[in-house]
C-alpha positions as CSV (number, residue, x, y, z in Angstrom):
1,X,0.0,0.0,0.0
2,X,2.1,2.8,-1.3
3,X,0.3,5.6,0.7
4,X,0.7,4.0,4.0
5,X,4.4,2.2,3.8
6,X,5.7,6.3,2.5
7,X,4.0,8.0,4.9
8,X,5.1,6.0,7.9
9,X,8.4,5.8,6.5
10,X,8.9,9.6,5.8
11,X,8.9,9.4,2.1
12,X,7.3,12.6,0.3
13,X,3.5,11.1,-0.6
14,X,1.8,12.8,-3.6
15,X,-2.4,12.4,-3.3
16,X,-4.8,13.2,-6.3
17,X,-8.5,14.3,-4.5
18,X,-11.6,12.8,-7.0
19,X,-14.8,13.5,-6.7
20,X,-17.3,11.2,-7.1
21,X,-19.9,11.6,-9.9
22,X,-23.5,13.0,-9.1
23,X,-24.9,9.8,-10.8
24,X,-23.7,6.2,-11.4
25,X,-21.7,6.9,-14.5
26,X,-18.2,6.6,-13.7
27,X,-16.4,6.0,-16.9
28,X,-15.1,9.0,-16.9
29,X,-13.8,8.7,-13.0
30,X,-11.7,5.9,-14.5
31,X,-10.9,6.9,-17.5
32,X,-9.1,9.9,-15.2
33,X,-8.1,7.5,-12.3
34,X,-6.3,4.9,-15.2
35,X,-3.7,8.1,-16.4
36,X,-2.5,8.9,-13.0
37,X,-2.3,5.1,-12.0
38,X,1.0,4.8,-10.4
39,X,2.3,8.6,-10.6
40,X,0.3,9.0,-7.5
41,X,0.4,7.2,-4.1
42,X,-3.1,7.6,-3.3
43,X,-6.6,9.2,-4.3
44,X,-8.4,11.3,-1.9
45,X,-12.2,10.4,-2.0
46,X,-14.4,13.7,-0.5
47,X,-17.6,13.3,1.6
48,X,-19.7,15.0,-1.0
49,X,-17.4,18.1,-1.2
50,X,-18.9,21.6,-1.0
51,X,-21.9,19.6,0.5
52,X,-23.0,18.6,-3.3
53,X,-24.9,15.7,-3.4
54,X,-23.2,12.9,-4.6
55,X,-22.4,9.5,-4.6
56,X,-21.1,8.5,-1.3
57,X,-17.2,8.8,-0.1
58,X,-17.4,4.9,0.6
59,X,-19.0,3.7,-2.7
60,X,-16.5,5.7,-4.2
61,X,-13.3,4.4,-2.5
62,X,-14.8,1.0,-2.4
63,X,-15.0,1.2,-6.2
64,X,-11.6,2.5,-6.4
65,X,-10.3,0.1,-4.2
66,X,-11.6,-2.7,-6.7
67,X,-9.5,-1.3,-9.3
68,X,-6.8,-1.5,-7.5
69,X,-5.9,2.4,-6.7
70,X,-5.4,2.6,-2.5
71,X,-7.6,5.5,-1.3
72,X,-8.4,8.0,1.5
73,X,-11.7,8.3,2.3
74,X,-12.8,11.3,3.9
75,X,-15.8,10.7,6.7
76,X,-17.6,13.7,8.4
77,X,-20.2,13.7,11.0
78,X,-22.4,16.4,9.3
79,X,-24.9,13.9,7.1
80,X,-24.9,10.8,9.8
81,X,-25.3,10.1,13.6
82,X,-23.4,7.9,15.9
83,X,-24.7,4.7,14.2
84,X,-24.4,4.9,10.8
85,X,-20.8,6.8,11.1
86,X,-19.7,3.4,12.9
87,X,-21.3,0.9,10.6
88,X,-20.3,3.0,7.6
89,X,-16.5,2.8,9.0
90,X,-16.7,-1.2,9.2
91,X,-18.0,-1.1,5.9
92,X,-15.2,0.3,4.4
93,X,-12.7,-1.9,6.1
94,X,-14.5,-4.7,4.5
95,X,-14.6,-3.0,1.8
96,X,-10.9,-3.1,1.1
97,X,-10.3,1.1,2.5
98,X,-7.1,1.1,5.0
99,X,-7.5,5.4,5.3
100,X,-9.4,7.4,6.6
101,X,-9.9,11.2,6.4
102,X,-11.6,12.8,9.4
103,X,-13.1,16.0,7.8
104,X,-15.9,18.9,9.3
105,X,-17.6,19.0,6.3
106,X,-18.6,22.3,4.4
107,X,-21.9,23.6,5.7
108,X,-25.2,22.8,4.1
109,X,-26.0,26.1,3.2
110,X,-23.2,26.5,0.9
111,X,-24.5,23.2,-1.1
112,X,-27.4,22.3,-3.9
113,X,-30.1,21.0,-0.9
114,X,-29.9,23.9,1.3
115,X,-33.1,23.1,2.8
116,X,-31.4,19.5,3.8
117,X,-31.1,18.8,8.1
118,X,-27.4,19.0,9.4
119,X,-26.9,15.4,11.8
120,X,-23.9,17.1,13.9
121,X,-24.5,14.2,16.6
122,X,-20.8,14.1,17.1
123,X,-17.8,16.4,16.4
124,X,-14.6,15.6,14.9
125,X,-12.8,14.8,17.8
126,X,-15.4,12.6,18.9
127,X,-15.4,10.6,15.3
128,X,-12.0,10.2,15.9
129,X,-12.3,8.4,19.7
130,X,-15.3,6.6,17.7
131,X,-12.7,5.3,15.5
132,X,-9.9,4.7,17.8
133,X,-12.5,2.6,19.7
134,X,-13.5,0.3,17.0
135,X,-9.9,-0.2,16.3
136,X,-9.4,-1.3,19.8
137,X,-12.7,-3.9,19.3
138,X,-15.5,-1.6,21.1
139,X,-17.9,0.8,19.7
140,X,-19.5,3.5,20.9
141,X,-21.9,1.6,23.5
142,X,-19.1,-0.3,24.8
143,X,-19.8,-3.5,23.0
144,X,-17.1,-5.5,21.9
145,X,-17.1,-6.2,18.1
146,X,-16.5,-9.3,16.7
147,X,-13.0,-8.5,15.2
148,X,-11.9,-4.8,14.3
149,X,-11.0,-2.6,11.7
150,X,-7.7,-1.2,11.3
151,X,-7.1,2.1,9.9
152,X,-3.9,4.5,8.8
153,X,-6.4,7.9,10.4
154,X,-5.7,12.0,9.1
155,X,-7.1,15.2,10.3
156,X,-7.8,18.5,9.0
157,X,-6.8,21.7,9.9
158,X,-8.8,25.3,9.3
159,X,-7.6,27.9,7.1
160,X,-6.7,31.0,10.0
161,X,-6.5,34.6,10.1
162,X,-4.2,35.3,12.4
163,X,-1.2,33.4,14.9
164,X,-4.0,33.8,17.7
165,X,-6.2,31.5,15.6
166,X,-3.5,29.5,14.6
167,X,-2.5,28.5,18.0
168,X,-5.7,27.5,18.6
169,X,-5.9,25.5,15.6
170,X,-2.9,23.4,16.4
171,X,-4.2,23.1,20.1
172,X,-7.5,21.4,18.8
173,X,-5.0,19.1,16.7
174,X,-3.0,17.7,19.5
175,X,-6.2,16.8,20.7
176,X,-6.9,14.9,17.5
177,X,-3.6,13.3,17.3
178,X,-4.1,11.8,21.0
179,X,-7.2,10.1,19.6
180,X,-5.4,8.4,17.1
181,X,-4.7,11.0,14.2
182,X,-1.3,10.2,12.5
183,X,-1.4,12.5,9.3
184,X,-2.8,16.2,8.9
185,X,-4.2,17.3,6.1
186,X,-3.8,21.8,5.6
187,X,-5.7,23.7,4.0
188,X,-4.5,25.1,0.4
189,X,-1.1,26.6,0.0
190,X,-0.6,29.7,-2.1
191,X,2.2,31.5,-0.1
192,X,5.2,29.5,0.5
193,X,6.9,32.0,3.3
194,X,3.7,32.0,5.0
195,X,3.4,28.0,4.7
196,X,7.2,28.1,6.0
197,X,6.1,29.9,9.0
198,X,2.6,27.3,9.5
199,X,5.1,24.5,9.3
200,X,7.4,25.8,12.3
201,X,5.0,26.4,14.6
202,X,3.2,23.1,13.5
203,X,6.7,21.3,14.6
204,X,5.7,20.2,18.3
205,X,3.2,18.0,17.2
206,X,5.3,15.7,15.5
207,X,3.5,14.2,12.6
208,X,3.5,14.2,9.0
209,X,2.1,17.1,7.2
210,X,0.6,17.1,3.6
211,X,-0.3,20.5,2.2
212,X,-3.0,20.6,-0.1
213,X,-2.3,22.1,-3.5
214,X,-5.6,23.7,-5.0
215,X,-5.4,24.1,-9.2
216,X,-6.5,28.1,-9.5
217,X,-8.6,28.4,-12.6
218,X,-8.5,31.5,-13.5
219,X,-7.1,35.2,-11.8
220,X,-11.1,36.0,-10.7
221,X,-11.1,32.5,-8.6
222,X,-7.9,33.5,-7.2
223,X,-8.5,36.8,-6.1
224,X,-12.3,35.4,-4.6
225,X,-10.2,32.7,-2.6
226,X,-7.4,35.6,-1.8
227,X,-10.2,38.1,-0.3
228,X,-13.1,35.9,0.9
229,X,-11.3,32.7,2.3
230,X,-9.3,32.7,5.8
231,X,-5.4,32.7,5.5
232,X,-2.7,34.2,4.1
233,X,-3.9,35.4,0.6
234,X,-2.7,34.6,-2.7
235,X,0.7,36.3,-3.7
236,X,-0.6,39.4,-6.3
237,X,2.4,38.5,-8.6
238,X,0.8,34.9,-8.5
239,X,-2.8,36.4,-10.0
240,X,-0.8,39.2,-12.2
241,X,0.4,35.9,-14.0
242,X,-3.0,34.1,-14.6
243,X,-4.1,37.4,-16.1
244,X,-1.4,38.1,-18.4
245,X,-0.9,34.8,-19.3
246,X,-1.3,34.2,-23.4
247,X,-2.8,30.4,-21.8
248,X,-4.3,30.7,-18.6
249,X,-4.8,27.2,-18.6
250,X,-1.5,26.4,-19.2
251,X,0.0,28.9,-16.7
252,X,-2.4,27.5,-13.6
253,X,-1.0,24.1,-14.3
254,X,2.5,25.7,-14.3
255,X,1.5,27.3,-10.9
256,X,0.5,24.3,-9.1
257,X,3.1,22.3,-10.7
258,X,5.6,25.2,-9.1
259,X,4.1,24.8,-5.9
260,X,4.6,21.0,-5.4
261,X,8.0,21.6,-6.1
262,X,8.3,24.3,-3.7
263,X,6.4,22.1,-0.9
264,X,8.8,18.7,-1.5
265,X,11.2,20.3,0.7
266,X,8.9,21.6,3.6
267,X,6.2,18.9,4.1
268,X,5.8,15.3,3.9
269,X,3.6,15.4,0.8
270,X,0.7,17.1,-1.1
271,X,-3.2,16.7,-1.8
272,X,-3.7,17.8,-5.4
273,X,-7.2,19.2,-6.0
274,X,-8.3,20.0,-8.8
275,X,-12.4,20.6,-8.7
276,X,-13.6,19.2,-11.6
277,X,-10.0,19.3,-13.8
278,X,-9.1,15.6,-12.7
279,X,-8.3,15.1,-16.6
280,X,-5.9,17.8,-16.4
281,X,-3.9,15.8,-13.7
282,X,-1.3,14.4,-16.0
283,X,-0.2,18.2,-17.1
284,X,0.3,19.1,-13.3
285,X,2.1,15.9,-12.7
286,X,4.4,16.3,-15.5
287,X,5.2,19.9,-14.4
288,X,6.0,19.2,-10.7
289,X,8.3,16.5,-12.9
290,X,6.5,13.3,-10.8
């Protein structure tokens, strides 16, 4: 399992996100899977990302697991209670997933079924004791199972506005990491000096750290993300090169190609997301020369 034997071994770990499709068609999932097969150590599988409806995380890894491509699959308590976060965990184990992505989930309000019910029955940190508990052979009740799962477990950390935020940030993940996190996942990196600076305050804790690498599309997206999204904002000589690019495309797969690069040094891998341009994978690959 090349995610899991690099990342407990240190190596630098490179992870393509996917989304599932809104449907059962997934020729096209494959069709993008099969061209990064073996440039990348792992596929990320989101928990209906931006709270779209879609298929589910575990269909999805469970389907990518068949074709023999090791996945991450995110799990969030906003859609499920207790129960069904548990039975959907053991599932997966039988299902062939070996990673798991503990995740707060993007709110409902920001998704396409607003007027959908948030569960919120647990929080992250709870999720990850739940999961820690089914690994030791007990679930939530205190029943003992009848064998357990075992699981290679991330968190995620929030994007923050300031060091005072930041602090309490990495507080919060200590406390996931003595429930049994062993990876964290960052929000996306735009600003290398500023990552620099995340990644020495982020030292005490003591685990590996992979950055997530988000593919701008254009200079508008990057100057929403820059004013509208917590944490340090995108470098203007970054957007001033999207726009004056002769191929924009071209130049935002140069960019995040530049990053990785930039990050091999600092972190113990990157999450490559790509919202919709998983065909476009290849490009990035081959400019971050993986």
């Amino acid at each position: 399992m090349a995610f899991q034997k690099k990342l407990l071994s240190g190596d630098f770990v490179v992870l393509a996100e996917f989304d599932t499709p809104k449907g059962v068609d997934v020729s096209e999932l494959f069709a993008n899977i099969i061209k990064v097969k073996g440039r990348v150590d792992g596929v990320v599988v989101p928990e209906m990302g931006q709270a779209v409806m879609r298929m589910s995380a575990l269909g999805g890894a469970a389907l990518m697991q068949q074709h023999g491509m090791e996945t991450i699959m995110q799990i969030c308590p906003r859609d499920r209670n207790r129960l069904a976060l548990q039975g959907d965990i053991l599932s997966a184990y039988m299902l062939g997933v070996r990673n798991l992505l503990v995740i707060p989930g993007e709110e409902i309000k920001y998704g396409d079924h607003i007027d959908a019910s948030p569960i919120a029955d647990i929080d992250e940190l709870t999720l990850l004791k739940a999961i820690k508990g089914l690994q030791n052979g007990f679930d939530m009740a205190g029943m003992e199972l009848k064998g357990s799962p075992e699981f290679v477990v991330g968190c995620t950390i929030k994007p923050t506005k300031s060091d005072k935020e930041l602090d309490a940030e990495l507080e919060l993940a200590r406390e996931k990491i003595d429930e049994g996190a062993k990876f964290i996942m960052t929000p996306p990196v735009f600003n290398i000096p500023a990552f620099m600076h995340f990644i020495e305050k982020a030292k005490p804790l003591s685990i590996p750290i992979i950055a997530t690498v988000f593919v701008l599309k254009s200079a508008a997206v990057a100057r929403y993300i820059s004013t509208n999204i917590p944490g340090p904002p995108i470098p203007d000589e970054m957007i001033s090169r999207i726009k004056k690019a002769p191929d924009r495309l071209s130049e935002c797969i140069n960019i995040a190609g530049e990053l990785i690069v930039s990050l091999k040094g600092l972190c113990q891998g990157v999450q490559v997301v790509t919202m919709g341009w998983e065909n476009r994978l290849p490009a990035i690959l081959d400019a971050a020369k993986i």
